[in-house]
Every structure is written in structure tokens, then in C-alpha cells.
N, C-alpha and C positions, 0 to 999 in steps of 0.2 A: 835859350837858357832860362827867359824868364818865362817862358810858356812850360818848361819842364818843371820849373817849383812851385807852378799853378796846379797843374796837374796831381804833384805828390802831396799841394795839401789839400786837396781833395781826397786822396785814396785815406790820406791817414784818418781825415774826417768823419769820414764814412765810416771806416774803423771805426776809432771811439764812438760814432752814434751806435755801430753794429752791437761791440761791446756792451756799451748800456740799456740797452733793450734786451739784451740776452739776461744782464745782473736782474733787472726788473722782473725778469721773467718767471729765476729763478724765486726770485722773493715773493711774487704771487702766487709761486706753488705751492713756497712752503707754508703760507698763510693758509691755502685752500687746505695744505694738510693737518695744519692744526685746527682751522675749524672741522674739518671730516671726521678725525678723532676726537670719539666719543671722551670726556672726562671720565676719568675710572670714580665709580659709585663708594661710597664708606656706608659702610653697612653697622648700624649700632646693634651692637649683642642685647639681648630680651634683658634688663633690670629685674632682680632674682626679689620676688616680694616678700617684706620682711614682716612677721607678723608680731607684733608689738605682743608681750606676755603682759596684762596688769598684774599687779600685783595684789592681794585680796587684802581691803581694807577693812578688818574687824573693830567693833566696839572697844574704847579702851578698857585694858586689864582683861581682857578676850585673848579665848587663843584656841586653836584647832588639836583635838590628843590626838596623840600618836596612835591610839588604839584603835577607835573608832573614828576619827575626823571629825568628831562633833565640837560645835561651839560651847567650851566652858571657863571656868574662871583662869586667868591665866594661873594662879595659885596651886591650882590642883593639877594644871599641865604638865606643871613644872617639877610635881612633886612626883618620889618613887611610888611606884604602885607595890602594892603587896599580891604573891602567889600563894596562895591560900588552899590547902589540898583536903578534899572532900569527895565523901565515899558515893557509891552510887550504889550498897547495898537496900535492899526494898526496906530494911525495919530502920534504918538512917536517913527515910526519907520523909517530910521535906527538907531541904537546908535552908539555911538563913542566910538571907545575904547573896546567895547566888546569882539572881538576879541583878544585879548589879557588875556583874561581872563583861568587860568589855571583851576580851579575849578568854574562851572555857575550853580548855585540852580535855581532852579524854582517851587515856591509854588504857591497856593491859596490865594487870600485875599477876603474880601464882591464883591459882586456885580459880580459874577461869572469870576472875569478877575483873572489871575494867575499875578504874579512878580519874578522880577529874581535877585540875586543877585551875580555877579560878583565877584571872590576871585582874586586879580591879583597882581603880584611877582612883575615885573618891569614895576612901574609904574611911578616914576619919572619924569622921561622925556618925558613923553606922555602930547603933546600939548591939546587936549580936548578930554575931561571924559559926557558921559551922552549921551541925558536928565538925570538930578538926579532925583529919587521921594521920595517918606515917605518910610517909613520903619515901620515892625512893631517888638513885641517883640520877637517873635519865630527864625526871621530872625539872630537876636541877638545873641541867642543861638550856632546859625552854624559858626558865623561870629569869635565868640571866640574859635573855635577851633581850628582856626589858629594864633590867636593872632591878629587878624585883628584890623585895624584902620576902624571903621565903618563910610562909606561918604553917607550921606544922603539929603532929604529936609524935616525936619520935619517926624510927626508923628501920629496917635491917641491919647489921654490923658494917657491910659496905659504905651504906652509907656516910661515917665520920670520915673519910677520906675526902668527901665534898663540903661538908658543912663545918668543920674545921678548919679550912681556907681561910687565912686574912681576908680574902678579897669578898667572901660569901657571907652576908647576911640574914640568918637567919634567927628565928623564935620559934622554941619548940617547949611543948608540956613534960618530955623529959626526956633520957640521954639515951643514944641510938646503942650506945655500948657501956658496957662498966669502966673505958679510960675516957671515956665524953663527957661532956658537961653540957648541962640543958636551960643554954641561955633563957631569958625571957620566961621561965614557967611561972612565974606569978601572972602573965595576963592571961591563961587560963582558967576554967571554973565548969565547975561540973551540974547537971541541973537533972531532975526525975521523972523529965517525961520520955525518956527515952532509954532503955539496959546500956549501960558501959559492953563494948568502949567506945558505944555512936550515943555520945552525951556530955561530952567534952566541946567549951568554946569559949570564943572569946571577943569580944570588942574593939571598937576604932580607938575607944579612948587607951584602953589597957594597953595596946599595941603601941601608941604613940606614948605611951611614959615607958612602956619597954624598952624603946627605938632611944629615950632619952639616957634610960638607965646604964643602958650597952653603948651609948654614942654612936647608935647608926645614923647617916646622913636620912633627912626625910625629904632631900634636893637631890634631884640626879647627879648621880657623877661624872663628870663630863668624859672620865676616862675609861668608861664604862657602859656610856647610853650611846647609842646610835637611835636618832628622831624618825629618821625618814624610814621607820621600818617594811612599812605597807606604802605601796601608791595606791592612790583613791581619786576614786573619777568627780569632777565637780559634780555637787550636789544636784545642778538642776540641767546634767546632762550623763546621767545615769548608765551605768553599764550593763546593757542588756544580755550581753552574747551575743544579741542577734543577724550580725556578719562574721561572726568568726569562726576561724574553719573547725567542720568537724563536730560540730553544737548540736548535744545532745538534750532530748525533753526529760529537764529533769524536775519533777512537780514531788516525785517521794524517793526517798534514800533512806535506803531500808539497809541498818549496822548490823542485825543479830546474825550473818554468819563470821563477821569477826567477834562482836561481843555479845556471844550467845547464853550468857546469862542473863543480862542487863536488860537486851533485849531493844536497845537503844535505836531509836527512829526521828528522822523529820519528815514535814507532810508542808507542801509549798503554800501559802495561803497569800492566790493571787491580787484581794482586794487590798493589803498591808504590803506586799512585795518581800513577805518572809516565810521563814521556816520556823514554824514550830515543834519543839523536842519533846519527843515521850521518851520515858521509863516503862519497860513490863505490858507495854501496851496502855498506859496511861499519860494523861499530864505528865512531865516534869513541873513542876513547880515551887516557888521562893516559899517558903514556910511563913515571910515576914510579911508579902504581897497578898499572896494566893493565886499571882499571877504564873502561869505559863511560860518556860523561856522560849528566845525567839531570836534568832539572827538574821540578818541580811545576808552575810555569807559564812556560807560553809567550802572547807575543806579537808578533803581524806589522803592522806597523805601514808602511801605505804612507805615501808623500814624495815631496814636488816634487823633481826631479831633473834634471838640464841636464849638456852634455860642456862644458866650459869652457876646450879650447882643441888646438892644432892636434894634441900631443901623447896626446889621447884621458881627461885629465885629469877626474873627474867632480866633479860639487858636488850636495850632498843640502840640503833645507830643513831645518832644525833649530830655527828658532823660527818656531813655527807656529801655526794654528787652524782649516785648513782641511779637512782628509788623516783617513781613518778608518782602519782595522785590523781585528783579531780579538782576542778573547783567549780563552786556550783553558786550563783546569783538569780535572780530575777525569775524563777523556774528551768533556768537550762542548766545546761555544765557542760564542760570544755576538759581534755586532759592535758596535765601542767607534768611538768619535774620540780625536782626541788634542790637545791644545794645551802647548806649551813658551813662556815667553811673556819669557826672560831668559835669559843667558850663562849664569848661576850657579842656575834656576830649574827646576825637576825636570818633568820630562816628565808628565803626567798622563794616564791613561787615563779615559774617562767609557762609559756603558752608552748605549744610546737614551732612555731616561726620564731622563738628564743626571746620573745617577746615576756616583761615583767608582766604578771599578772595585773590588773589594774582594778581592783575592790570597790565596792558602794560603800560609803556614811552607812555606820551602822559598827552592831556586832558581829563577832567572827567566831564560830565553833568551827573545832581543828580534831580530827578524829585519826590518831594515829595509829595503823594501821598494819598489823604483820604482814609480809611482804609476799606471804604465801594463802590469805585469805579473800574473800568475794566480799564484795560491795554491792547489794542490788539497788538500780536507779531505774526506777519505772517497773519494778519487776524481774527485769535483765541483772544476770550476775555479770558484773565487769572485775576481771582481775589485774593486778599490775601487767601490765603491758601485754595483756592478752583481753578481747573479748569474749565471754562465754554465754550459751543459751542456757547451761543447765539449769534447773530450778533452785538449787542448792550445792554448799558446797561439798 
């Protein structure tokens, strides 16, 4: 008997050592299996670089105009510009004051002669303004896109329909119609070097006691100004064209088959990085200066256009989304669209990739454009959204 439970505690023994060599076994397996498997890797996603915008620190009482982006008094930034409308007939030529003009339109009116209307920031103290001449309604349109004080001499009968507006400030030499009233004609004056009716004009100061007389604001309206009209490239990293798609060599832009009386031209002048404007085949020039006008950028902007009535009267679209253009810098030019989409709402130029145009520091002549007339750049006639070879239109 005692040799039989010698026996069984051996077998049980055995067991349990059996047992515990097996548990051991598995625990060294499973060791071997966690060191085998690999750790799973965390992978960091690339950190998106952010590129800090300074912010441009000007001189105090500095400020950048909306017009042109140049550095001037904050004062005159801040103040409304006056649209000043002036003829481009040859015996009305020089004007005065022209020059100065940061933004110069030039349309169409009857009788095949084009007009120009002068957008100008510091005008105050500028001793004489003109010839002034009429004004029509389409002109109106552009002129409130700066907020402008609109300086005229009369108008069409259409016209009081726009310049009778509460919201529309303007100064005119006398009344568009027999039920009008012709605000401001005392800062008018007539002078003898020139036949009426290109000999009518007037002054920064007369305007501004005008401005006092009528209670027009000489501060923008806040309800009324939109600043950021134009984007414009930093100063000292300029917009050339020169990767953008489609860039055409544009060194002469040649207007006389839309405004073929006028005969109106630019000619690239690559040491300046501008355009210089004729008349007739001549300078343009300030009458006050004897200088040449001259922009950084131009653009031609074609537009739905209609004669609206037996008198030869024209009407141009002015809120639009339809009508494309050019814009032309640093001797090229690129084709843009355009959309204006409000009274008080700033014209925008966009690129083909829908891209806003982006302007150089400087001035901008704007050449509005019938939507069925040629442009030649380089020689080449370009039409709205068609290219053409012919020599003429």
C-alpha cells in the first residue's frame, strides 16, 4: 500500500513538472511573438506652411489711393475724387488738368467723336480744370464707382433722370433740361483762348465752395465707396504678363477703328514701363504741364451698345457680365471679361482662368469699346472674342 502512494506521487509530480514546462512554453512563445511583430509605424501628415502676410507699414498720415496705389497724404485718400468730362475734339485741345487724372475713360458719343472722363484724387488745389463739356448717362455709371463728384456742362434731356438722383452729386454749367436745375454753375468761367463751347472751366477751389454751397460730402461715403476697387501687384514685384496664359506682344494699341475720328493711340515706352497717348496722330497733352499722358495700364473693354433715338443719341451697357476686353501692362496684354453688377459696384476685370486681374502702381486709361468694333495691338486687329487678320475693320 505504501509503495502504491509512492508511486502515485510521483506520476502526479511529474504531471505538474509536465504541466509547468508546457505554461512556460507557451509564455515564451508568446514573448517571441511580440518581439516578431513589428510595432505599427505613426506616420505624421507634411505640416501645411503658412505664410505669414505683413502687413505694409506706411509713413504716418500715408495712405495707398485706390486709384492708382500710390503713396499719398492720407487726406486726399480719403477724400471723393471728382469725374470731370472732357472733349477730345482737336480745337478743345490741350486740356487742363488732365493730367492728373488717375483713372481717364474714353467712350463714344453721336456724331462719331469719342469723350473722356477724367477720375482725379487731388484735385483741390488745382488752379484750372477743362474745357468742361456735357456729359451723358452711361458716363454716370463709371463715375459712381468711385464715388465721384460728377463736374460737367450740361447734358442731353436723358440725362436728368441720373443727375437728379439724391444719391448723385453732381456740378454742372447749366440745366440738362428746362425742368433741371444746374447745381454749382457759379464755379464755372469762360476764357478767350478758345470758341465756345470748348472754353468753359473751372477750378479746385470753385468746386470746393461749390461742394460747400450744395452740401456735398468731400469724405467718401461709406455707403457708397467700395476701396478695394482694383487689385495691384506690390510695387517692387511688378506685373509683367510674362507667364500668363495666352500673352500677347503688346508694345502699340492702335483705337482709330473704334474711335475713328479721334484717331486715339498708345505706343509702349519700354524704358518708363508705360504707354504713351496720342490724339490725331499727336501728343495728347495737359495744357498746364505740356506733358504727354501716360499710363501703366490700359484696358479696352468692349460693351453692348444700341443708338437710342432719332437724334443719333448712344447708350452703352454698364452693368454687365457678358462683354470681354484686353488688359495691357508692361508691353503685353492678356484677354480679360468683365462684370459690373451695381450702380455704385466697381467694374472688375477677370483673366481666362477667372482669375481678378492684378494691376501695376500707376495710371489706368479704360477705352470703352462697341462690342462690334477692332482693336489693333501690334498691327493685328483683335475683335471681341474673335481674332482677326484683316488690316482694318
Amino acid at each position: 500500500m505504501k509503495k502504491l502512494q509512492i508511486v502515485l506521487l510521483a506520476v502526479l509530480a511529474a504531471t505538474f513538472m509536465f504541466a509547468g514546462c508546457g505554461s512556460k512554453a507557451k509564455e515564451e512563445t508568446t514573448e517571441q511573438a511580440v518581439v516578431e511583430t513589428p510595432a505599427e509605424e505613426t506616420v505624421e501628415e507634411p505640416k501645411e506652411e503658412v505664410t505669414e502676410v505683413k502687413e505694409e507699414v506706411l509713413p504716418e498720415g500715408k495712405k495707398r489711393s485706390a486709384l492708382t496705389n500710390e503713396i499719398e497724404d492720407e487726406t486726399v485718400a480719403d477724400s471723393r475724387p471728382i469725374a470731370i468730362m472732357l472733349p477730345t475734339d482737336k480745337a478743345a485741345q490741350p486740356q487742363y488738368g488732365i493730367g492728373e487724372a488717375g483713372i481717364l475713360y474714353e467712350c463714344m458719343e453721336e456724331g462719331n467723336m469719342s469723350r473722356q472722363m477724367a477720375i482725379i484724387e487731388d484735385w483741390q488745389n488745382i488752379t484750372q480744370l477743362g474745357n468742361v463739356r456735357s456729359c451723358r448717362d452711361y458716363y454716370v455709371y463709371w463715375a459712381l464707382e468711385w464715388d465721384s463728384i460728377l463736374v460737367h456742362f450740361g447734358g442731353p434731356y436723358y440725362l436728368a433722370d441720373m443727375v437728379t438722383r439724391s444719391d448723385v452729386n453732381n456740378i454742372t454749367g447749366c440745366a440738362v433740361n428746362s425742368t433741371s436745375v444746374s447745381p454749382g454753375a457759379s464755379a464755372f468761367y469762360r476764357t478767350t483762348d478758345k470758341e465756345a463751347p470748348h472754353n468753359a472751366y473751372t477750378s479746385g477751389a470753385k468746386l470746393v465752395e461749390a461742394c460747400k454751397t450744395l452740401e456735398y460730402s468731400l469724405e467718401h461715403r461709406d455707403q457708397y465707396y467700395e476701396p478695394n476697387h482694383f487689385t495691384f501687384a506690390k510695387e517692387e514685384e511688378s506685373n509683367t504678363l510674362e507667364s500668363a496664359s495666352g500673352a500677347l506682344e503688346a508694345t502699340s494699341i492702335d483705337l482709330s477703328p473704334a474711335f475713328s475720328y479721334t484717331q486715339s493711340s498708345l505706343e509702349y515706352n519700354a524704358t518708363e514701363g508705360t504707354y504713351y497717348k496720342s490724339l490725331y496722330g499727336s501728343a495728347q497733352k495737359d495744357g498746364a504741364t505740356g506733358e504727354q499722358l501716360k499710363f501703366e495700364n490700359v484696358i479696352v473693354q468692349y460693351t453692348y451698345h444700341e443708338t437710342r433715338d432719332a437724334k443719333g443719341y448712344l447708350a452703352f451697357g454698364c452693368t454687365d457680365d457678358q462683354y470681354d476686353g484686353y488688359f495691357f501692362t508692361e508691353g503685353k496684354a492678356i484677354h480679360v471679361t468683365w462684370k459690373k453688377t451695381s450702380d455704385y459696384g466697381a467694374t472688375k476685370y477677370y483673366d481666362d482662368n477667372g482669375d481678378e486681374i492684378v494691376l501695376n502702381t500707376g495710371k489706368t486709361y479704360i477705352a470703352i469699346v462697341e462690342s462690334d468694333d477692332a482693336v489693333k495691338i501690334n498691327g493685328e486687329s483683335y475683335y471681341s472674342n474673335t481674332v482677326k487678320t484683316t488690316s482694318s475693320k
